[in-house]
Structure formats: structure tokens, C-alpha cells
N, C-alpha and C positions, 0 to 999 in steps of 0.2 A: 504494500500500500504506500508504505514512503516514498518506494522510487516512483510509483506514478505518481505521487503528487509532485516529485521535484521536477520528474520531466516533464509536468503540468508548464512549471515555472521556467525551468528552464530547457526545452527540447534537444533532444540527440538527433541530426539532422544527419542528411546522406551527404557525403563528400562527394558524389559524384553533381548529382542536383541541386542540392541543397534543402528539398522537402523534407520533412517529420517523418521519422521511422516510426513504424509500427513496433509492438511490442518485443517480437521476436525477432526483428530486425537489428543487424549490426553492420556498420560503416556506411556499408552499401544498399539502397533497399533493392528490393525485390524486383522494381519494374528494372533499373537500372543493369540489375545483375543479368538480364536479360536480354539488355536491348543497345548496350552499350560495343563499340564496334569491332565485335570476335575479328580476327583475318584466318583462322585456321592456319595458319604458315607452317603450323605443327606436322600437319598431313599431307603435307607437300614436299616432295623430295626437293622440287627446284621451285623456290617461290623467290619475290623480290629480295628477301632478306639472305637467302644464300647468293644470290648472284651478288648483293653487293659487294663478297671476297671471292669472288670467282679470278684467278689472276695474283691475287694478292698475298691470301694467305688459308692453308689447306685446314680448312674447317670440316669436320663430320657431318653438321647437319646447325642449324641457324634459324629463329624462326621469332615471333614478336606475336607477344597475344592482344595488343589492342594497334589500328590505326590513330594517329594523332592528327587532330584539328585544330587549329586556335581558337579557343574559347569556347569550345567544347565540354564535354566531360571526363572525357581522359585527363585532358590537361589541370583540371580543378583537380582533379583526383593525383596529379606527377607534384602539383604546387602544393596540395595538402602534404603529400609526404618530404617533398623537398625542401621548401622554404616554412611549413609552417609544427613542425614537429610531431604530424601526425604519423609517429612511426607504426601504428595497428592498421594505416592504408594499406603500407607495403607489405604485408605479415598476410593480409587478408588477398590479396591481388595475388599470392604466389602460393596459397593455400590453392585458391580457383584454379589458377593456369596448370600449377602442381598436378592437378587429379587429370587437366585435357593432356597435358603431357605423357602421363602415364599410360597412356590411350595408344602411343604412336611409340613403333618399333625405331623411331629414329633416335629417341628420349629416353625409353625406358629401359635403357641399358647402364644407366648417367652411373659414376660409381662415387662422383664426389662433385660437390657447387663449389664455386668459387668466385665471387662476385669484383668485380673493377672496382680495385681499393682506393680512398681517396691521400692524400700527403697527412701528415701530422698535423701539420697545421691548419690545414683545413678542417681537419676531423677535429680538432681542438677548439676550431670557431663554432663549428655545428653540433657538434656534441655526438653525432651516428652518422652511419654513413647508410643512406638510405638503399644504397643497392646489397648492403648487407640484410636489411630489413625484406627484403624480396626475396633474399637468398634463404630468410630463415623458413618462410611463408613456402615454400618449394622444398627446403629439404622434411619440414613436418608431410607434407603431402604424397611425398616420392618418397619418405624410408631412407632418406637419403643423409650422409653425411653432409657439414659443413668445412670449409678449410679457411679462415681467417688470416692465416701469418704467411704460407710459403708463398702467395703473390705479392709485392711490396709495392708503392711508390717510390721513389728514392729523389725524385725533384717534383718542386709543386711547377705546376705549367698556370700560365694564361688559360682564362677563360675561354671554351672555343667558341660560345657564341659570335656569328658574325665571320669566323671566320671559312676561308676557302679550302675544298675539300685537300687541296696540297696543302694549306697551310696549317690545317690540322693535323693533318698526321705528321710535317716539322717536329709542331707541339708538343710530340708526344712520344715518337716513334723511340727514345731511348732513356723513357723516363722510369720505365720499369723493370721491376730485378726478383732474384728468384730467391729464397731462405732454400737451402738443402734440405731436399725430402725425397728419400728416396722408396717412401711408401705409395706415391704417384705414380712410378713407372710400370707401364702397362696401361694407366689406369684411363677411362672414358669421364675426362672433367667437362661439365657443365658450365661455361663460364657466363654471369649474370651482370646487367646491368641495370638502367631503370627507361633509358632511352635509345634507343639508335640515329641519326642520324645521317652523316658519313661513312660510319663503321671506323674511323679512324683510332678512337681510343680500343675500342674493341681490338680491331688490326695488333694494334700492338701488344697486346695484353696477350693476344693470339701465340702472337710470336715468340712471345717471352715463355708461356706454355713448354709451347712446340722445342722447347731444348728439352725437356725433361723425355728418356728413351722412351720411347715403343706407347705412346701416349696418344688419346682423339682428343681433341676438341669439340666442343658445341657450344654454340652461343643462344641464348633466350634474354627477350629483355620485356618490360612491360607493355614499351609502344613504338611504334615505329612513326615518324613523319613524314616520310615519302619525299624527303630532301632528292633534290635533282639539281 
């Protein structure tokens, strides 16, 4: 009885929309969880999001569970987690995608997440690093382990907004580094982020991977923007 009267006063709203959840509603309501814009990329051996490292960097399998708009509801939903410290978005989003994943022989092989870590500093302005928060949302859903330390940043980069797709991966292409783990080798890592883009921080993150022996790659992230 308490909590409906507090949420009388004060309502729990959907991060996507912004309407009043229902009782049994959390983050996300119902219509939303519905109607918000799946790409299935999951079930696609070659969809947009593998071709954009076609060339670049040998990726297993790549794939993004929502298209992004501006001013849409993905994006309220990337801003809740990103900028406004709603870290139960990203928990909840990798729960969802988690279970479509599991679905696809491309995915459900994953044997470890590892999400694109952010510099110290930056994680020390923000407090979490939100593609960790995706990552946790994914590994409760898939059974899956998490790997926090053997990916590292080693330099904080410029922001890539804005910039050109050369000029992001410049930004990037040697800012990351490996902690020794030789419990990876062989292994099928998932690598996670919160957005795609260019693919360029991804690329890199790829590649840094990619020295650890006899190892796949795969990348998932929450949305993709159809940058061209």
C-alpha cells in the first residue's frame, strides 16, 4: 500500500517514453518493450552491422538490437543510461537482447562478455561505465561470464563525436592494451558496447582481442545509427 501511494506522488515513468508504469512494470513499459525498433541483426549472418568490419577486422559474427533515431526512444533510453545514471537501463536492455541472442547459433556459443572499457578518468568523472552495465544485463541472461580487467584503456582519447570515420579510428586505433590472461585463449568473447556508429572504437578493441591465440570475436551493442 505504501508504495502505491508514493508512486501516487511521485510516479516511476518508462525511460523509453516517459509514461507511468503500470504496477508490474519496470524501466521499460510494456507497449515500449514491444514496439521499440528490434533490427534482428542477431539472425543475420551478413547484416549492416557485420559488413561494417568487412575488410577491416575479422569479426565472428556482429549485430545491434535496436536502430537509433534522434529523438526517438532508443536515444532517451542510451541518454538515461549514459548521461543520467540510470544504470538499471542498461542491466534491463541486455537482460532483453540477452535471451534474443540466445536464440541465434551465431551468439550462443559466446564463452565470455567483455565490454569497451572507458580511461580512468573518465570512469572516475562518471562513476560506471555504462557498457559494463549492458554487459552485466547479457551475461545474467546468456549464463555467461563477465571479464572487467584483461581489456584496458591505456590513453583517454577525444570525444568522437563529430568526428570523421578516419578520424576516429586515428583516435583510437592504439589506445588499447591487453592485462595477460591466458584463460581466453581459444575462447569465443562477446565484445559489448552501448552504441555503434563507425565501428571504429569497436575496430580497435577488435584488434586488441585478436592477439590473444586461437580466439573469435563478436561484437553486440544496444543500437546502431546507420552512420554513412
Amino acid at each position: 500500500m505504501l508504495r502505491d501511494f508514493v508512486s501516487l506522488i511521485f510516479p516511476t515513468i518508462c525511460f523509453a517514453c516517459g509514461k507511468s508504469l503500470y504496477k508490474n512494470e519496470q524501466i521499460i513499459c510494456t507497449y515500449c518493450c514491444y514496439h521499440l525498433p528490434k533490427t534482428n541483426y542477431h539472425l543475420q549472418a551478413e547484416n549492416p552491422i557485420t559488413k561494417i568490419f568487412w575488410g577491416r577486422v575479422n569479426t565472428f559474427s556482429a549485430a545491434s538490437y535496436f536502430t537509433f533515431e534522434k529523438g526517438g526512444k532508443v536515444q532517451h533510453l542510451i541518454h538515461e543510461l549514459k548521461y543520467k545514471g540510470n544504470k538499471e537501463v542498461g542491466i534491463t536492455l541486455g537482460k532483453m537482447y540477452g535471451i534474443d541472442l540466445m536464440k541465434s547459433d551465431a551468439f550462443n556459443t559466446t564463452d565470455i562478455i567483455i565490454p569497451v572499457p572507458l580511461h580512468i578518468k573518465k570512469l572516475k568523472k562518471r562513476g560506471y561505465n555504462q557498457s559494463e552495465c549492458f554487459a552485466s544485463g547479457l551475461s545474467q541472461a546468456m549464463n555467461v561470464e563477465t571479464d572487467f580487467k584483461t581489456l584496458f584503456r591505456a590513453k583517454a582519447s577525444e570525444t568522437q563525436t563529430k568526428k570523421s570515420r578516419f578520424n576516429r579510428w586515428q583516435n583510437v586505433e592504439t589506445i588499447f592494451q591487453l592485462k595477460e590472461n591466458k584463460t581466453l585463449q581459444g575462447k569465443h568473447i562477446l565484445l559489448v558496447d552501448d552504441v555503434i556508429t563507425t565501428g571504429s572504437t569497436l575496430e580497435a578493441c577488435a584488434h586488441t582481442l585478436l592477439q590473444i591465440p586461437d580466439v573469435k570475436v563478436s561484437i553486440a551493442t544496444i543500437a546502431y545509427t546507420g552512420y554513412k
